[in-house]
ZADRENVO-663997 format. One record per atom (N, C-alpha, C, CB): residue in three letters; z, y, x. Coordinates in steps of 0.02 Angstrom, whole numbers, plus 50000, padded with zeros to 5 digits. Each point is the difference from the previous one (the first is absolute). Glycine has a CB too. Example, Ala and Ser with C-alpha at 12.3 -4.5 7.8 and 13.67 -1.06 7.14 Angstrom:
// ZADRENVO-663997
ala503904971650660/ala500005005949955/ala500005006050045/ala500624994149905/ser499025011250077/ser500035005950042/ser500375005549961/ser498924996850059/
***
This chain:
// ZADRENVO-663997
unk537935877254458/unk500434994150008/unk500715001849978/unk499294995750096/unk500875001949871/unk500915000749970/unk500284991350008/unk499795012049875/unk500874988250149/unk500274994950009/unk500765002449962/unk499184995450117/unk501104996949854/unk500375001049942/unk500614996450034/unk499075000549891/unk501555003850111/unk500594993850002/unk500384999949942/unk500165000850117/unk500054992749849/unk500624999749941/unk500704999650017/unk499244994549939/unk501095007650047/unk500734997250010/unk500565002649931/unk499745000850152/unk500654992849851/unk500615004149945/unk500004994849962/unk499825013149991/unk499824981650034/unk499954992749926/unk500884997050046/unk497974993149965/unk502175002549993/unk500594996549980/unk500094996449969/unk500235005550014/unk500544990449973/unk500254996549949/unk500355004549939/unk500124990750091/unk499895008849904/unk500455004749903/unk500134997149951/unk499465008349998/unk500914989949962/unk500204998649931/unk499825004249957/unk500804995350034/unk498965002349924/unk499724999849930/unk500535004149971/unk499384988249994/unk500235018249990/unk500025007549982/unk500125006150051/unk500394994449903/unk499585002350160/unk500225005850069/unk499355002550010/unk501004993950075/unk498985008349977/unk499345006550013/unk499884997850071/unk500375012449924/unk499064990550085/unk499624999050068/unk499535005250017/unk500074988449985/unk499835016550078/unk499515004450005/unk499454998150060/unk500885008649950/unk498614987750034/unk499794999750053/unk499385006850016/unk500424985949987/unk499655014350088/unk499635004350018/unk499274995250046/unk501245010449996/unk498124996250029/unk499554998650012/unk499795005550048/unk499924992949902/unk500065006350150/unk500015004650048/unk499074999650040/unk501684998050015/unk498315006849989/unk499195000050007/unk499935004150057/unk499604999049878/unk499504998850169/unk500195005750076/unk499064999349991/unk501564996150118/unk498455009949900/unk499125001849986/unk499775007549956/unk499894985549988/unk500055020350033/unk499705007049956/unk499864999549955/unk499655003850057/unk500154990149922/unk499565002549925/unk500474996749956/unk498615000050029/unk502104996049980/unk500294997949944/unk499975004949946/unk500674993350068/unk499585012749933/unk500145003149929/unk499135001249954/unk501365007950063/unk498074988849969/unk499635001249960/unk499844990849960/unk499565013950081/unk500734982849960/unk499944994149950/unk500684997949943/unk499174995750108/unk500485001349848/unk500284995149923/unk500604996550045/unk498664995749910/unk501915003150055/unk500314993750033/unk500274996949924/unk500455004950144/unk499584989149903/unk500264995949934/unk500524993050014/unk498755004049944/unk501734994850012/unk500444992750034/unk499614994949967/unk501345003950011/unk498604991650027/unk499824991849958/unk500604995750000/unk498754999050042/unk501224996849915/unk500454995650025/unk499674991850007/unk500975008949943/unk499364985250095/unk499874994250003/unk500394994950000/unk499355004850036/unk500844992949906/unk500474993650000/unk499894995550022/unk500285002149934/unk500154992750087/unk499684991550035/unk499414997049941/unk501434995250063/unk497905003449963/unk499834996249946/unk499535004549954/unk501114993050010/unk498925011850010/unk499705006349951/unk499625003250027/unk500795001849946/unk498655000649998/unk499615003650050/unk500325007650003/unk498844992349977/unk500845012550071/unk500245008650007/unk499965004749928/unk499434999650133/unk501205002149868/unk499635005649917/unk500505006950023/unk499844988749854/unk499805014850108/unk499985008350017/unk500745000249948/unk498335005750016/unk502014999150032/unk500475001549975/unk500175006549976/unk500154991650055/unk499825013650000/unk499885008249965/unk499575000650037/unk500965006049964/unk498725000850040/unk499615005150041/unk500065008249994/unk499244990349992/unk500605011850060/unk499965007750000/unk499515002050023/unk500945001450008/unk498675005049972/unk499715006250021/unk500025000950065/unk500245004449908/unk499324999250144/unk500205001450047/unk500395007649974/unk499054992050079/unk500945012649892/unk500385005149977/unk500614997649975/unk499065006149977/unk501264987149998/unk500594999249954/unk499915001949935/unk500625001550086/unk498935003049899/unk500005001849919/unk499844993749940/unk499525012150050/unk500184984149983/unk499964993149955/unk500184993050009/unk499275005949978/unk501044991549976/unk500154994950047/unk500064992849931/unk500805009750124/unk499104982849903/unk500044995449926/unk500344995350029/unk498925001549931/unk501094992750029/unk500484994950000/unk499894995549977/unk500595005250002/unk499434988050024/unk499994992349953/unk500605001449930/unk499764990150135/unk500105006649809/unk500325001749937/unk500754997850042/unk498944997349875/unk500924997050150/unk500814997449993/unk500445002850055/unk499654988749952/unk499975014750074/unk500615004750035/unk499925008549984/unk500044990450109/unk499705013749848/unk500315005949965/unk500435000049978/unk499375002449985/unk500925005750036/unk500654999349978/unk500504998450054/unk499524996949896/unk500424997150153/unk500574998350037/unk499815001350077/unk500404991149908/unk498815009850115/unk499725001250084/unk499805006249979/unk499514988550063/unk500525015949982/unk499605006450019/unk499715001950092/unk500875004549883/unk498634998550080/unk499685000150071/unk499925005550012/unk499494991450000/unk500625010650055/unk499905008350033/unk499774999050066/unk500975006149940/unk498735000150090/unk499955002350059/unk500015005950030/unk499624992449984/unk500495006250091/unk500215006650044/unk499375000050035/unk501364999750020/unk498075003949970/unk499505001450066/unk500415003250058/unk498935002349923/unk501305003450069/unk500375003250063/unk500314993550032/unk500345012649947/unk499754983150023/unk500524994550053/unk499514993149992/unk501535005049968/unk497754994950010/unk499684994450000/unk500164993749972/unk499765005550077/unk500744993849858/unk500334996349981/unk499954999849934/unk500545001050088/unk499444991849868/unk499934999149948/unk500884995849977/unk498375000550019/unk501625000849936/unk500534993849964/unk500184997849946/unk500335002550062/unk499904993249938/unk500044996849933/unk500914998049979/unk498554994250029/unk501495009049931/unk500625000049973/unk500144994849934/unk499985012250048/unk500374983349988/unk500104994649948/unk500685000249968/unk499214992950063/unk500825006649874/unk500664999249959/unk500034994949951/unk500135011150012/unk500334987849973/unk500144994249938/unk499614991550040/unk499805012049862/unk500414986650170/unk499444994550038/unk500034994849954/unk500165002150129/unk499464994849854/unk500154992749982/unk499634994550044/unk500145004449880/unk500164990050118/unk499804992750039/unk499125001150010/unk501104990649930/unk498615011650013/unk499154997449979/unk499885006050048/unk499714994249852/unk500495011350194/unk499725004050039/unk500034998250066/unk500175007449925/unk500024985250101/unk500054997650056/unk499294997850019/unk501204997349981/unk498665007950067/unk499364999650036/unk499845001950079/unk499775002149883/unk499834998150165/unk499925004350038/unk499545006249983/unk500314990750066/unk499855012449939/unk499835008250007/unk499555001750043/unk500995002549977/unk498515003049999/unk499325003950053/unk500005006349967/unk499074989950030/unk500835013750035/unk499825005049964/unk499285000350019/unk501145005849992/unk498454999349993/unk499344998250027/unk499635008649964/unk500004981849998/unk499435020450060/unk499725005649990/unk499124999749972/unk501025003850096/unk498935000949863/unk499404999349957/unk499755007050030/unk500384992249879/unk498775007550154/unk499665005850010/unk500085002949931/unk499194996250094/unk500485001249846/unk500115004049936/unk500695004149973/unk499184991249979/unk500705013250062/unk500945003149975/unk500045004949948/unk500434999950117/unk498954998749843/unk500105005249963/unk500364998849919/unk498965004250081/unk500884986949900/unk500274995949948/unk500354996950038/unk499254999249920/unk500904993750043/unk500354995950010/unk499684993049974/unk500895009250002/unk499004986550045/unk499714993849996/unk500434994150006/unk499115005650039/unk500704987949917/unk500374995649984/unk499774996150058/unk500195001349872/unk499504994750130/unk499464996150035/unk500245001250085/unk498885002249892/unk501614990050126/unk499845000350078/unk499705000350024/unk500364997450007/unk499105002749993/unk499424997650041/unk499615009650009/unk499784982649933/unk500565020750032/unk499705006549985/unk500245003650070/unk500055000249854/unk500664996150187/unk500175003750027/unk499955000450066/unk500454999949916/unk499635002650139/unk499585000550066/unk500664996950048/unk499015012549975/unk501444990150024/unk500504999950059/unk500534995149959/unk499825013650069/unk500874981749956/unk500394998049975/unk500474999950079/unk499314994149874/unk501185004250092/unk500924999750047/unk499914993249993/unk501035010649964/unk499294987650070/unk500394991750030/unk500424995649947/unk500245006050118/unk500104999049832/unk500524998749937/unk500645000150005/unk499304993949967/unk501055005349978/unk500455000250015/unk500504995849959/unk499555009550049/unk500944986449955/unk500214994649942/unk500695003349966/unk499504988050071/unk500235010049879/unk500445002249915/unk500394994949983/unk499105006149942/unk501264992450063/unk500404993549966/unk500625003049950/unk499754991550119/unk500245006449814/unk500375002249970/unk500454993449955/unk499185011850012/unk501454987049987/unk500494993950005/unk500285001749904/unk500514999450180/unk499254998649808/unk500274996849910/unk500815000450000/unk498954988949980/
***
């Protein structure tokens, strides 16, 4: 059982930064996948990055390389997502969410076992 909290979403203007984190409580986090989704009003969920349970690999929706990075701390059970350059079209709520498969990285919500509550992104033009 792993349970997920998000926090660190906000308001921001368009090109500021945002780090949200993902705080996780359960032994076996560092052996699962994590990954952010995101969900706009109106939209369905789409995968945003993911990681390895090691950190050695990690991917990205096209339209945010380059400006999100994702890392994690097993010693501290924590994933995050480092957002830069924001624009308006990244206003979403936020998940992070844990994948038994930790050995790739999977697109597909539905792939994934555990999710957080979210967290809201609002970014002002």
């Amino acid at each position: 059982q792993v349970q997920l909290v998000e926090s660190g979403g906000g308001l921001v203007q368009a090109g500021g930064s945002l780090r949200l984190s993902c705080a996780a409580s359960g032994r076996t986090f560092s052996s699962y996948g994590m990954g952010w989704f995101r969900q706009a009003s109106g939209e369905e969920r789409e995968f945003v990055a993911g990681i390895t349970w090691s950190g050695s690999s990690s991917n990205y929706k096209d339209s945010v390389k380059g400006r999100f990075t994702v890392s994690r701390d097993n010693a501290k059970n924590t994933v995050y997502l480092q957002m830069n350059s924001l624009k308006p079209e990244d206003t979403a709520v936020y998940y992070c969410a844990a994948d038994r498969e930790g050995s790739f990285i999977r697109r597909r919500a539905r792939d994934y076992e555990y999710w957080g509550q979210g967290t809201q992104v609002t970014v002002s033009a």
